[in-house]
C-alpha positions, 0 to 999 in steps of 0.5 A, spaced: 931 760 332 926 755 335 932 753 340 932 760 342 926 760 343 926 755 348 932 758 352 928 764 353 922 761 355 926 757 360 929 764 362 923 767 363 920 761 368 926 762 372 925 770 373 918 769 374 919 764 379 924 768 383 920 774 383 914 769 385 918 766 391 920 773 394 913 776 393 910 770 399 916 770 402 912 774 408 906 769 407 911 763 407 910 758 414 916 753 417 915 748 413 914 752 406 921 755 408 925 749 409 922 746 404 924 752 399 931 751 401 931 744 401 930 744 394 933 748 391 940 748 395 939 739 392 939 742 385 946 746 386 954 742 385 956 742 392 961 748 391 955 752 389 951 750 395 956 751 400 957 757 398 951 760 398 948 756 404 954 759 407 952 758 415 944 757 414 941 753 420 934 750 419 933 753 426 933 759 425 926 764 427 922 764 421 924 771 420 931 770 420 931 764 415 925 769 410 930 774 410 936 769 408 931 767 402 930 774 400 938 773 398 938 766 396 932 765 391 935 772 387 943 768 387 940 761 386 936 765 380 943 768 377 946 762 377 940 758 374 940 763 368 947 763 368 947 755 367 942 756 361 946 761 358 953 756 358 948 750 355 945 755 350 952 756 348 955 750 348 948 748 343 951 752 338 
């Protein structure tokens, strides 16, 4: 039972996150932006990050990279939640 608990606090703080993120998007400057992408497209497996970077350029306007991250940070979130589901599994 504890280790569902655990589980689904980790869940919760991932839903939170995203829900935060996308809340600041408009309030977001460059660098905030760079830095949201950088660091979550480095915690993917290489496939993952290609496929949801798909052709990102740091170099967009900030409206065109803060429309991508309202795409992003929601697929990022689906796959963080199910990677605990697949380590929760596996921890039975």
């Amino acid at each position: 039972m504890e280790r569902h608990k655990r589980f689904e606090l980790k869940r919760r703080h991932v839903r939170q996150r995203a829900e935060e993120l996308l809340g600041r998007l408009d309030r977001m400057d460059d660098e905030e932006l760079r830095w949201t992408v950088r660091l979550f497209a480095d915690c993917l497996p290489p496939a993952q990050r290609a496929a949801c970077l798909g052709g990102y350029e740091e170099r967009w306007g900030l409206d065109r990279r803060r429309a991508f991250l309202a795409g992003f940070i929601p697929r990022y979130a689906q796959l963080a939640l199910a990677a605990l589901d697949r380590a929760e599994a596996a921890d039975d």
